[in-house]
N, C-alpha and C positions, 0 to 999 in steps of 0.2 A: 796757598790754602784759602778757605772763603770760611771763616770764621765765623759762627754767632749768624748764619744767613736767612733771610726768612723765605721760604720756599714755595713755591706753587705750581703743577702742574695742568696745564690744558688738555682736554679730551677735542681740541679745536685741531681738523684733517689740513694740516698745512702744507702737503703736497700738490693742493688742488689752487694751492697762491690768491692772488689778488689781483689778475691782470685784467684789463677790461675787456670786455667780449668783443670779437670786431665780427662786422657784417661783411662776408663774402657773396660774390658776385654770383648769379644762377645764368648757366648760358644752357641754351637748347642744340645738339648737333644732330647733325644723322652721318655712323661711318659703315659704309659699305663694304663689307670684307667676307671672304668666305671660309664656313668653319665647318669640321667634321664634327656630327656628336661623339662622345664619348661620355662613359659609364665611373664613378669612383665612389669609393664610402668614405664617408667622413666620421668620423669619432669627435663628438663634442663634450669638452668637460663640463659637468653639474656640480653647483655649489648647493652645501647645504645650511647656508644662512636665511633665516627664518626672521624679516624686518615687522612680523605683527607685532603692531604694540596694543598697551589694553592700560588700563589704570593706575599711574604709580603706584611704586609702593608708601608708606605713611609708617613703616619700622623706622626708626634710626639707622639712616644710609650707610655709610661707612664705617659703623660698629663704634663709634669714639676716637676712631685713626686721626682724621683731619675736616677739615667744616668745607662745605661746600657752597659755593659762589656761583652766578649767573654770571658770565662773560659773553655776552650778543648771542650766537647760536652756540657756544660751548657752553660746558661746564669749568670751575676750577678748580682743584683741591688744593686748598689752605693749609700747611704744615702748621698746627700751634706753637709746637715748641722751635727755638733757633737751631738750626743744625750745620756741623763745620762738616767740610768736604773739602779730604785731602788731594794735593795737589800731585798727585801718583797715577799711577794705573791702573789699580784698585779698584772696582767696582762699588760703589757706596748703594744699598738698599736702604730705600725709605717708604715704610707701608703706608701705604693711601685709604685701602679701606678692610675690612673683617668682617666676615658672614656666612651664613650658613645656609646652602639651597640644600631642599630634599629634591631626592630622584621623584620625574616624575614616572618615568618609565626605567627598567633595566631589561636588558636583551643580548643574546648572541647573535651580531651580524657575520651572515656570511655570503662572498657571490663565488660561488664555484665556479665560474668560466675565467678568475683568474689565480682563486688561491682556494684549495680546501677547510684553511685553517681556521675556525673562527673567534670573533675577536669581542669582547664583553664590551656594549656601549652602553651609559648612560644618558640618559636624555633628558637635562634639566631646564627651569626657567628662571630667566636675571631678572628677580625682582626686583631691585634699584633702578631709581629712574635714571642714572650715567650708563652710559655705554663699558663694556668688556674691551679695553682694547688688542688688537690682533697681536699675535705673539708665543714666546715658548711657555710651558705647561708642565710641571714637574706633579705625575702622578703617583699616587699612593691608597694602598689597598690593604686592609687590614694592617695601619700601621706601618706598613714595609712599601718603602721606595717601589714600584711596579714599571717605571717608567718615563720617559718624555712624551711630550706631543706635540701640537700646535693649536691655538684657538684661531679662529677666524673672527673678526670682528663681531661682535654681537650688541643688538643696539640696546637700550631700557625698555625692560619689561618682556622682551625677548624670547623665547625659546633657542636651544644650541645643543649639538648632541658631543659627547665627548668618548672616545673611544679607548679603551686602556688595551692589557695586554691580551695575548692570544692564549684561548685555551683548549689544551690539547683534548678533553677529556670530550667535545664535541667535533664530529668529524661527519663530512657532507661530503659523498661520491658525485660525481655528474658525469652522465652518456650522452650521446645524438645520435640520434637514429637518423638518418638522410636518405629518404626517397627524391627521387626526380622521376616524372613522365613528360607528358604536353598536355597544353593544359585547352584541348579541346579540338574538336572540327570547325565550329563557329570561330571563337578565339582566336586561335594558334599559337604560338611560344610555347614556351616555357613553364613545367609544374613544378615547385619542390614543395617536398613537407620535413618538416624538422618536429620531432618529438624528442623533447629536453627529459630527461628524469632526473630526478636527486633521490639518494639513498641517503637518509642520514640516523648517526647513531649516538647515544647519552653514554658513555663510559663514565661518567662521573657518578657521586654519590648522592648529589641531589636534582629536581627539577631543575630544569632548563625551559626556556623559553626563546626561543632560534626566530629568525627574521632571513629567509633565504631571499638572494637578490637578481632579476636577471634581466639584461638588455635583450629586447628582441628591434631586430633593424626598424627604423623608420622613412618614408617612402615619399620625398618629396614630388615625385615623377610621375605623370599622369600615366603613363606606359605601364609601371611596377606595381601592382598590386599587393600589400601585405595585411594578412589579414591572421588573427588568433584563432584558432577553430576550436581549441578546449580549455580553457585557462586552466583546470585543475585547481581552484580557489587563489591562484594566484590574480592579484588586483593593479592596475595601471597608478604607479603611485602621484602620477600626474599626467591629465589626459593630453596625449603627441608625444609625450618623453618619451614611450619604449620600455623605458625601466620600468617591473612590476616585481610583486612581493607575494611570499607568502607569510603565513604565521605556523609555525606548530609549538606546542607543548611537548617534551619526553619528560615520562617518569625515570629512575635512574637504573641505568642499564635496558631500555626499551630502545626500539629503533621505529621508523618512521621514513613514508617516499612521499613524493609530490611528483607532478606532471601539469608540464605547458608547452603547449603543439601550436604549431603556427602553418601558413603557406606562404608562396612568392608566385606569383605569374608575372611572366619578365616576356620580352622578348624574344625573339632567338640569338638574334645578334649580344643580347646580355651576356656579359665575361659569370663564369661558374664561382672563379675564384671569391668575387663578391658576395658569395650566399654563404659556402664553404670556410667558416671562422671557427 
């Protein structure tokens, strides 16, 4: 057992070690080989860690839990009182800090090209100057257990969205319309046009505010042309991502569509499969 111990935790990233940097050598070759092109899509994951910082906070950090220390680029948290930690298997909790963020935003996120379901997120900011560190997330909603999740690291003063459970009582249809022609006499390849709809509908008994979400390909390839031709108030929510969004409002029991049309001019030799997701 560790009786009477006096405790401290570091927000210092010790995975990233203390080894010295070594300088690698840069050699120039030329290798001569030959290769067929070929066509494939990549899927690349998006995080939604948000590192803007803006002005501590000046509240009392950690509610009274533990004092906080400057350790080189960490932070420490100081336990004041002595605490025993049994020599078991037992998990021992010890709170570090206590506080209250208001929502800045609440929302229904939902992307229909992989779940119709949507899912209630909140979207708050860490206003203590320490870091959230990554980890599990035991939520609760009016009271009542709602759920687990996961945080992502989140730094001081931070922005972080947090997602709870799904609710039924909002439901988002999505079609594809798929034209192909060619796409000219000048040009030649390849046309497609994709027009996305979303039908979506408030079964519930109050406003909703819905965040629909949708990937359209992005086109590293001087050959592949991809272009939006109507957004339908949907917005790029970062320009090259592909990912854009819309916003609506339903009153309770109203319904609501949206529409985002795009094209591809490809090749001939471009695989179909590629466009067709």
């Amino acid at each position: 057992d560790w009786k009477n111990v006096s405790l401290g935790f570091s927000t210092a990233n010790t995975e990233r070690g203390l080894e010295r940097p070594r300088v690698r050598p840069i050699r120039l070759r030329v290798i001569e080989k030959s290769t067929a092109q070929s066509y494939k899509l990549e899927d690349r994951a998006t995080g939604n860690v948000d590192t803007t910082e803006s002005q501590p906070a000046e509240a009392e950090e950690t509610g009274g839990q533990t004092d906080i220390e400057t350790g080189g680029t960490a932070l420490i948290f100081r336990v004041p009182e002595p605490q025993t930690v049994e020599s078991s298997n037992r998990s021992k909790k010890v709170p570090l800090a206590r506080f209250v963020l208001k929502p800045m935003e609440t929302y229904y996120r939902v992307v229909p090209s992989i779940s119709e379901s949507a899912v209630l997120a909140v979207k708050l900011k860490n206003d203590r100057v320490f870091p959230l560190l990554a980890g599990p997330v035991d939520l609760f909603r009016g009271g009542r257990f709602a759920g687990k999740t996961r945080l992502h690291y989140v730094a001081g003063t931070s922005e972080f969205t947090l997602g709870f459970a799904e609710d039924r009582n909002i439901v988002v249809t999505r079609t594809v319309n798929r034209n192909r022609g060619t796409a000219g006499i000048l040009g030649g390849g390849k046309l497609w046009t994709r027009e996305i709809r979303f039908e979506t509908e408030n079964r519930g008994n109050s406003p909703a505010d819905i965040r629909i979400f949708e990937s359209i390909p992005v086109s590293e390839l001087e050959e592949v042309k991809i272009s939006v031709t109507e957004s339908g108030g949907f917005a790029e929510e970062k320009k090259g991502s592909g990912i854009y969004s819309k916003r609506l409002t339903l009153t309770p029991g109203s319904k609501g569509s949206a529409m985002i049309t795009y094209t591809v001019r490809t090749p001939e030799d471009f695989p179909d499969n590629l466009i067709d997701r």
